[in-house]
N, C-alpha and C positions, 0 to 999 in steps of 0.2 A: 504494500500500500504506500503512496506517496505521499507528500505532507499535505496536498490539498484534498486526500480523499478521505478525510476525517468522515465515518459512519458510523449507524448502532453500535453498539457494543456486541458482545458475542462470540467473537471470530473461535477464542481460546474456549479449547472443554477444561475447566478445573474440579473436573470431578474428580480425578486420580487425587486431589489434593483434602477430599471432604474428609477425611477422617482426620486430618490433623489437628491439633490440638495448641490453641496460640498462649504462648510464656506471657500471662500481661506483662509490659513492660519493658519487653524486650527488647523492642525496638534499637538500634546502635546508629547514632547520632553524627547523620552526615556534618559536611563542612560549612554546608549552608543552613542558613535560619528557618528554612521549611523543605530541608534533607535528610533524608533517612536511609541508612543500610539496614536493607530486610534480609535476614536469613533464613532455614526452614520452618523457626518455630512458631515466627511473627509473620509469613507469609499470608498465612488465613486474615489474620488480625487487621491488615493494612488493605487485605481487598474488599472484609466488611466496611473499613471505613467510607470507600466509594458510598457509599450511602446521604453522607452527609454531605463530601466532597467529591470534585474529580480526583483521581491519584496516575500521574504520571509516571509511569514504572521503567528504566532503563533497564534492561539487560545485557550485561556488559563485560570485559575484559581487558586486563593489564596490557594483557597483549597484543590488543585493538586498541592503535592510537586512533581510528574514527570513532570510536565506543569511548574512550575517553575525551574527544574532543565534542563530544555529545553532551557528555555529563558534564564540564567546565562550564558550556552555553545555559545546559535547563538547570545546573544549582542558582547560577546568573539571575535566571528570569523566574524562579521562583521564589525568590527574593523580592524580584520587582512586583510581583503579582499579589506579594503579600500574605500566602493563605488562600487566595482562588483555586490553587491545587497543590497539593504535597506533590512533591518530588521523591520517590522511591528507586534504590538500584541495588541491583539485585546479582552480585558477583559468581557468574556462571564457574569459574574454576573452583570457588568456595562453596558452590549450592550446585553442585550437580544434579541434586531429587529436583530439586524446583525448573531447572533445564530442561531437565528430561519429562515431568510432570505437565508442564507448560507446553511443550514438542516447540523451544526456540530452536530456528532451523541456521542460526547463526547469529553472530554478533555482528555491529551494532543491532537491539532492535529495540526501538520504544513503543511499549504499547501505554492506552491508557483506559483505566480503572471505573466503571460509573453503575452505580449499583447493582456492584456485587460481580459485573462483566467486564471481561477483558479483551480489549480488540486492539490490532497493531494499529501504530499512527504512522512510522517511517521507520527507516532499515538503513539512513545514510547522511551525514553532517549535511547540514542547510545552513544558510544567511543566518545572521542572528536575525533580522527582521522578519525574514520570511516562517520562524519556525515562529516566534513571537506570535504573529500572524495568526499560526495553528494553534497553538494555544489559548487563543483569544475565540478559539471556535469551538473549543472543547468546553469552554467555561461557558460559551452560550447555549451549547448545546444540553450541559450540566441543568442551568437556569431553566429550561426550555421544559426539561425533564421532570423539575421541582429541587432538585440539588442546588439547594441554595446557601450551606455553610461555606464556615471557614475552617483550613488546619490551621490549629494551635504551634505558634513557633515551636522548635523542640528548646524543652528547659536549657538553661543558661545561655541562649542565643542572645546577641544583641538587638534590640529591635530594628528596622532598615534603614526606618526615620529619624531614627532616636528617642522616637516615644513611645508608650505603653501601648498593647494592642487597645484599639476603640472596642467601650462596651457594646455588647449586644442590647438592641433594642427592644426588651422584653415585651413589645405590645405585638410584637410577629410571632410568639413564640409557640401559641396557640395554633396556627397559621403552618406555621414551619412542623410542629409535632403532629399537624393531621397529614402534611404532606409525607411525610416520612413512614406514616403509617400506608401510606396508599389511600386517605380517607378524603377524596376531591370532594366532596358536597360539603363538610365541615373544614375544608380549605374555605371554600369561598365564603364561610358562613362565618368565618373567624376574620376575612379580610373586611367583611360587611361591618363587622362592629368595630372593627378602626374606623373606617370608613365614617359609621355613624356620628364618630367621637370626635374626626376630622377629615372633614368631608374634601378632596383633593391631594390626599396623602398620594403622594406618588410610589413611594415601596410599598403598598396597599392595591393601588391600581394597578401597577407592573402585574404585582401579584396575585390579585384577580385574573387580567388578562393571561399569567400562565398556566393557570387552573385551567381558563377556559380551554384553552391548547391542548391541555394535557385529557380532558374532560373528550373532547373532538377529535381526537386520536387515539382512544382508550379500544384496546380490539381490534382495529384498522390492519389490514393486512398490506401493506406497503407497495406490494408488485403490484396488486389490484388497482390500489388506488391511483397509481402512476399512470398505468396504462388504460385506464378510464378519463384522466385531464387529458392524456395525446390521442383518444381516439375522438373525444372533444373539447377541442383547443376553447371554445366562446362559452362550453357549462361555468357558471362561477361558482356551484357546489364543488364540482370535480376541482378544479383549478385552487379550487379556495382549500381543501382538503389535501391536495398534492402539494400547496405552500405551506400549511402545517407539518406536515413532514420534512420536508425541506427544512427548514427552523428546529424543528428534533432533531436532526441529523445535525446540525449545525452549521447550514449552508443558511448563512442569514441570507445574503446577497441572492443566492437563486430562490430565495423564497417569495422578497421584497419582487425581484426584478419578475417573475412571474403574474406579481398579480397588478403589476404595473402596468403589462403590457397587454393584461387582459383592460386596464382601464380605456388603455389606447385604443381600443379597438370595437369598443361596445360602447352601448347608452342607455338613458334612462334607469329605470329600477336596477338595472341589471349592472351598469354602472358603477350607480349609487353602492350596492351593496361589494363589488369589489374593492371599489375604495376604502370604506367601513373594517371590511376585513382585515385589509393592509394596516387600515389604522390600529388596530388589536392587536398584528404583530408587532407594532413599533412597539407597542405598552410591553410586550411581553420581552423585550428584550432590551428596554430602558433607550430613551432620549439620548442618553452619553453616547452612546454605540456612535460609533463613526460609519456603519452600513446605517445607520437608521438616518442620521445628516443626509448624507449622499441620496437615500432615496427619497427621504420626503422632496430634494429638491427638484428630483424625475417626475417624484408623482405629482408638484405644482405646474411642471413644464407641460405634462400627460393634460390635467386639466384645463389647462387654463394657455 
């Protein structure tokens, strides 16, 4: 897989790995502020945590200077990222069960972690921007998902900024524990009464609109719905449905640009509600996005 083919999770069977049993604490404490060396016993442990976080897992070797110039780059930018995902590496010479339990068919390989699944992300050094880039698409796609924590630096790390991690917003928290549950109806029932409290909360709406995402894709069988938008390009259910996917996967941009150009192309009600859609995705994947800038100004140009 190459760094732009970020998809579902899945790829890896870790069933060979279910009976293991994780050391709490085991964890062995990379170089970086959100680095970790995972060995057999903390393997299980660090891919439950997918749960809450993305976990970027390096598979790698001494002996591989592109596996080591991999792990120089993602400790870097897990740092920058703050806690949007742990960085885990996982030294094939030292962990031979978990090589061979995993079937990595070589070194370098990065896959990444999202509840509870493992799928490759790249197999070969990239730009620092460009892998940046991919990273930035895992965490949407995390977000897209309901994976909305953060890793806790590992103890005695410096902070990146110099300041203390910022507290959690306990008014999500209701919010965030039904998401984790799998319980969407009391997601949105728990964003509602923020919402009521303060009406325009923006990590409120976001996270409404992710529900609704995740609510509209629950069940969805991916090849079906694909190939019901291409066999009609102007449905804006089909279309609207195959850009929720697209936003799961973590293709913001083919998500947006999809229902963009379905705006271009139609009118009236049918339109209106492609637009609408679009606007749902922006919420679900926050204003700050630099896909979501770039598109809304397609979609004023599409309009207007």
């Amino acid at each position: 897989m190459t760094s732009g083919d970020f998809s579902r999770p899945g790829a890896f069977d870790l069933s060979a790995l279910a009976s293991r049993q994780p050391a709490p604490g085991a964890t062995a404490a990379g170089s970086g502020g959100f680095t970790v060396d995972v060995g057999d016993a903390d393997f299980e442990m660090v891919i439950r945590s997918s749960e809450q976080y993305p976990v970027v897992m390096s598979f790698w070797s001494v002996k591989s200077a592109p596996s080591v110039q991999i792990n120089q780059t993602l400790e870097k930018l897990a740092d920058e990222f703050a806690g949007q995902f742990l960085f885990a590496k996982v030294d094939v010479d030292a962990e031979p069960a978990i090589a061979s339990a995993v079937q990595v068919p070589s070194v370098p390989l990065v896959a990444v972690a999202l509840r509870g699944q493992l799928a490759p992300l790249l197999q070969q050094p990239v730009p620092e921007a460009e892998l940046r880039a991919v990273l930035q698409q895992v965490v949407q796609a995390a977000v897209a998902n309901g994976v909305t924590g953060r890793a806790a630096p590992r103890p005695g790390a410096e902070p990146v900024d110099g300041s203390d991690e910022p507290d959690v917003d306990p008014r999500y928290d209701a919010a965030e524990d039904a998401l984790e549950r799998g319980d969407l109806e009391a997601a949105l029932a728990a964003y509602d009464t923020v919402l009521a409290q303060n009406p325009g909360d923006p990590e409120a709406l976001s996270g409404q609109a992710r529900v609704r995402l995740l609510t509209r894709t629950r069940g969805v069988d991916p090849e079906t719905a694909r190939a019901a938008a291409a066999a009609t390009p102007d449905d804006v259910d089909a279309a609207s449905l195959a850009a929720d996917l697209d936003l799961i996967d973590g293709r913001a941009e083919d998500a947006f640009n999809r229902m963009i150009d379905l705006v271009k192309v139609t009118s009236g009600d049918v339109r209106d509600r492609a637009r609408a859609h679009l606007i749902d995705l922006f919420a679900a994947v926050g204003d700050d996005d630099p896909h979501v800038r770039t598109a809304r100004q397609r979609l004023a140009s599409a309009l207007f």
